[in-house]
C-alpha positions in Angstrom: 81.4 -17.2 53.1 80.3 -17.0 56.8 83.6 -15.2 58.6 86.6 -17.2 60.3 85.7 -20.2 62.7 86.3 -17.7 65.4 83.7 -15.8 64.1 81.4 -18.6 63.8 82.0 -19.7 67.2 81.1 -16.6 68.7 77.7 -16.3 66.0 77.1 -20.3 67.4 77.5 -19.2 70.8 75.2 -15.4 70.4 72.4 -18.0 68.3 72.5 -20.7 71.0 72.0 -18.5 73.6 69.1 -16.1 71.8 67.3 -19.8 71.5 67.5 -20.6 75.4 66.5 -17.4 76.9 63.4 -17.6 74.4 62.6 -21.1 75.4 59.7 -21.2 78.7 60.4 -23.9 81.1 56.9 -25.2 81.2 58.0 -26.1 76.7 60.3 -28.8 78.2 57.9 -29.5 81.2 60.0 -28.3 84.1 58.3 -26.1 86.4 58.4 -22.5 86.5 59.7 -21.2 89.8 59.2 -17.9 91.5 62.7 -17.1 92.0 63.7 -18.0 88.2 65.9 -15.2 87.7 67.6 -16.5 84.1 64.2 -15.7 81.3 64.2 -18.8 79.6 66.3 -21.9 80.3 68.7 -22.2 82.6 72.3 -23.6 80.9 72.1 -26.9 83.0 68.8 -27.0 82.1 69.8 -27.3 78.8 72.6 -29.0 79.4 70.4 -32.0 81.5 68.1 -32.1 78.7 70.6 -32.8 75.7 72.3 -35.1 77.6 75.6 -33.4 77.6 78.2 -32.2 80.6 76.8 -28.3 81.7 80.5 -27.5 81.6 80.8 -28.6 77.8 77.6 -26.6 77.0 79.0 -23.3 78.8 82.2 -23.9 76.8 79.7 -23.7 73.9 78.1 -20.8 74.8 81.3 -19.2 75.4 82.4 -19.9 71.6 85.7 -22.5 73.0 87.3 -24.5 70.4 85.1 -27.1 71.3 83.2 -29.3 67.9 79.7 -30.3 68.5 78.3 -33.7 66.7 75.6 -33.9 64.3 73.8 -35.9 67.4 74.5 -33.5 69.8 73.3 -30.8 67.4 70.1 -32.9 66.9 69.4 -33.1 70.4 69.5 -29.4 70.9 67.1 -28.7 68.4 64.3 -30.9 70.1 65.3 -29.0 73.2 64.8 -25.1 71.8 62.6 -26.4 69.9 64.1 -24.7 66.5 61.8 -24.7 63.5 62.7 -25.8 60.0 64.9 -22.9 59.0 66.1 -22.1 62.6 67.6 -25.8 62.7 69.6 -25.1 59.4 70.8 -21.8 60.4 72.0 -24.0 63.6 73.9 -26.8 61.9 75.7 -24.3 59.1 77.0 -22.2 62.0 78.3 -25.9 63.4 79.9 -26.4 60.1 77.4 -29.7 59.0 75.1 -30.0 56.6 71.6 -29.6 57.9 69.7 -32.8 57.9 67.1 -32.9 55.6 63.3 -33.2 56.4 61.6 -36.4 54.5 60.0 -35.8 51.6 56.3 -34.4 51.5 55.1 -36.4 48.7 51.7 -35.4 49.6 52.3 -31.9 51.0 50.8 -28.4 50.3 52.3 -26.7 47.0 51.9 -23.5 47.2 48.3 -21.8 45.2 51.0 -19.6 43.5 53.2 -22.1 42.2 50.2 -24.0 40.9 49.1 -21.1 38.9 52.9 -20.4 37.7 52.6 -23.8 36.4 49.9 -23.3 34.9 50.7 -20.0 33.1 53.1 -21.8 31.4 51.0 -23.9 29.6 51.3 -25.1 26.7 55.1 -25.4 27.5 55.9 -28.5 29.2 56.9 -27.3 33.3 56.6 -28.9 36.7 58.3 -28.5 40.4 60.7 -30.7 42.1 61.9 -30.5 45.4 66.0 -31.2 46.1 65.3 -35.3 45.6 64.2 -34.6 42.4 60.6 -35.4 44.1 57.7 -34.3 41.3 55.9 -32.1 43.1 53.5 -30.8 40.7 53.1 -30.1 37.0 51.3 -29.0 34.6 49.1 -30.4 31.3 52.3 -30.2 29.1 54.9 -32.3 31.4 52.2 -34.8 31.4 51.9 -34.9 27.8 55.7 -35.0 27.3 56.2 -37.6 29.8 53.5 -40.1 28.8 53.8 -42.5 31.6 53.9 -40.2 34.5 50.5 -40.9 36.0 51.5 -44.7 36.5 54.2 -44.0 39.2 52.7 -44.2 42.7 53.3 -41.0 44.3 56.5 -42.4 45.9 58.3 -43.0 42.5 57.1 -39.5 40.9 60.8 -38.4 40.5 63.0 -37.2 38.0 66.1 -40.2 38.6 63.0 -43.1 38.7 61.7 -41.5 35.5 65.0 -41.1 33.5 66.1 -44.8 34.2 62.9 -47.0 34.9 60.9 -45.4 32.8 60.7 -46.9 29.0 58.5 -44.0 27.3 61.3 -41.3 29.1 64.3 -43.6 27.9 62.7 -43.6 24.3 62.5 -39.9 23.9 65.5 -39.0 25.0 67.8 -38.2 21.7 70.8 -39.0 23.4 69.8 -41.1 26.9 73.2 -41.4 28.1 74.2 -38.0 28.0 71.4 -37.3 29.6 71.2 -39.6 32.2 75.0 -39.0 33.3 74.0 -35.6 33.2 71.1 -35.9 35.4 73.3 -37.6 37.9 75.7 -35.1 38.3 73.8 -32.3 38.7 72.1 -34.0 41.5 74.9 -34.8 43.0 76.3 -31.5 42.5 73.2 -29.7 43.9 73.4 -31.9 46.9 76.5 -30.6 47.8 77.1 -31.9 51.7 73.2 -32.8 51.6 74.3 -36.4 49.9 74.6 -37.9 53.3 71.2 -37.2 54.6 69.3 -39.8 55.2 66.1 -39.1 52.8 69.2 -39.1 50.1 70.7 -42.3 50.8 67.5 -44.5 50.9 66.7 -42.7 47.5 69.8 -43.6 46.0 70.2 -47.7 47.8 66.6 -48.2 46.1 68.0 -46.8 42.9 71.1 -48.4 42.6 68.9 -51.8 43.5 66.6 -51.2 40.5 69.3 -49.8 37.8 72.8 -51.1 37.0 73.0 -47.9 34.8 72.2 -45.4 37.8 75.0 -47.5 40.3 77.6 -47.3 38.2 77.5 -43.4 37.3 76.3 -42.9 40.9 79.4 -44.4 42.3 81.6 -42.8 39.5 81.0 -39.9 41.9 80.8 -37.1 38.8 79.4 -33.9 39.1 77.8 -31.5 36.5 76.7 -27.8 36.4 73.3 -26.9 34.9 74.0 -24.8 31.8 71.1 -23.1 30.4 70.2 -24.4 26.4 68.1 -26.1 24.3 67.2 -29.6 25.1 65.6 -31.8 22.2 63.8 -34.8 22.8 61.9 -37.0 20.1 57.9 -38.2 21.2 55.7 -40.5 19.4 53.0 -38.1 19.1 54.8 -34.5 18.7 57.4 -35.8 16.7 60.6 -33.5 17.6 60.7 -31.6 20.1 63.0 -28.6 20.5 63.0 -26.5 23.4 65.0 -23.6 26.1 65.5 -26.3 29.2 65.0 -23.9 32.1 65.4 -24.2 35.9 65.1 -21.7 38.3 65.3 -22.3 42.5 62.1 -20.9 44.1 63.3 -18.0 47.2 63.8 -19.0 50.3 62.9 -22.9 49.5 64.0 -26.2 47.9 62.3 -26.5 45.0 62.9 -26.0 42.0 60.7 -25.2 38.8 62.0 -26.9 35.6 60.3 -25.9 32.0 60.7 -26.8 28.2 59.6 -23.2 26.1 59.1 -23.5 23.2 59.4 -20.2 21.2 55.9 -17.7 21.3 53.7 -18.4 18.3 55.6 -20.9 16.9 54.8 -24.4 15.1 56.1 -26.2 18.2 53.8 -23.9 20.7 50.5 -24.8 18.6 51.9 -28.7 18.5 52.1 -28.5 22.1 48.7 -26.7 22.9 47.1 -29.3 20.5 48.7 -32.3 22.6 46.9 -30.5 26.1 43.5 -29.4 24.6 40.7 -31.1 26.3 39.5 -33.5 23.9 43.1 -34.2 22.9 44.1 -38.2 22.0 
């Protein structure tokens, strides 16, 4: 919980004005005058610049019972020029959901989630950001899901795998289950985050290529990850039984998924088979 809406207010109001007395006038191109006595940017300034009344920003600053919009909100970032984080403190303080950056399909994962990945080997593992966006993986995920290299790197994800993907569909021992399930946890983990804009063009080009996905999408269920075992039946392993795992990385959206398989087992030396070099 984050205090009363008075409380808030007043935390909006402190934040706001921390962010404009950081903020240089030559950042937003206005000229620096020798008898600027406010450091940083002058309310008006700021005010001009977001294209809002300088009375209705003071009232902000002041922590009135005033409601700024998600545009409004938006326009104030660009003028402090608030960073990732910084712009989602912002937005939660407003009481909206911070809008959510598009996917980097192609971005930096960090070395030490690589090498987590890989530690985990033979076990099947990989990273997905809040769309469910693959992110990375490691030799076991691909050998569980066989098809995963022919995606494009814009289709790498957990909802286009579970309903366009035939070789996921046929492993699954119970594909509906799963597949509700899938879709409720997302939508649960989304929480306010479902209207953001990367979301919604993820879920209008699902719901064009699946009946299945539209109608439990628009059922509008929601599920809670539960940690247990999750069995799936592949055409070289045979059975698969493993612990289904997820755990949210600190301080970022992603998430790191894994299938264990118990240490020194049958299954373990199945699945190190399946990712050893010369492997079928």
């Amino acid at each position: 919980m984050m205090g009363t809406a008075a409380e808030r207010r007043r935390e909006l109001a402190d934040f706001l004005r921390s962010r404009r007395e950081r903020r240089r006038p030559q950042d937003v191109g206005l000229p620096v005058g020798a008898r600027r006595k406010t450091p940083g940017l002058r309310r008006e300034e700021v005010a001009t610049l977001a294209g809002v009344s300088v009375t209705w920003y003071t009232w902000l600053e002041q922590a009135r019972q005033i409601r700024a919009s998600r545009e409004v909100l938006g326009s104030l970032v660009g003028v402090l020029g608030l960073d990732t984080k910084e712009t989602e403190h912002l937005f939660q303080l407003a009481g909206e959901a911070a809008p959510a950056s598009p996917p980097d399909l192609a971005g930096a994962v960090a070395p030490s989630y690589r090498l987590l990945l890989e530690q985990l080997e033979p076990n099947p593992a990989y990273l997905v950001n809040r769309r469910f966006d693959l992110l990375a993986w490691n030799r076991g995920a691909a050998a569980l899901y066989l098809d995963l290299e022919r995606f494009p790197p814009e289709r790498r994800n957990v909802l286009w795998l579970t309903f366009t993907s035939p070789a996921a569909r046929a492993i699954s021992e119970d594909w509906a289950a799963d597949a509700a399930h899938a879709v409720g946890v997302f939508r649960a983990q989304l929480g306010p985050g479902v209207l953001d804009a990367s979301i919604t063009a993820l879920v209008t080009e699902l719901e064009g290529e699946s009946a299945e996905f539209r109608e439990l999408w628009r059922s509008r269920e929601v599920a809670t990850y539960v940690p247990a075992g999750r069995a799936v039946r592949h055409p070289r392993l045979g059975r698969i039984e493993c612990e289904y795992v997820k755990m949210h990385a600190a301080d970022d959206d992603k998430t790191l998924v894994a299938f264990l398989a118990p240490p020194g087992s049958e299954l373990s030396r199945r699945l190190a088979e399946a990712i050893a070099p010369h492997a079928p």
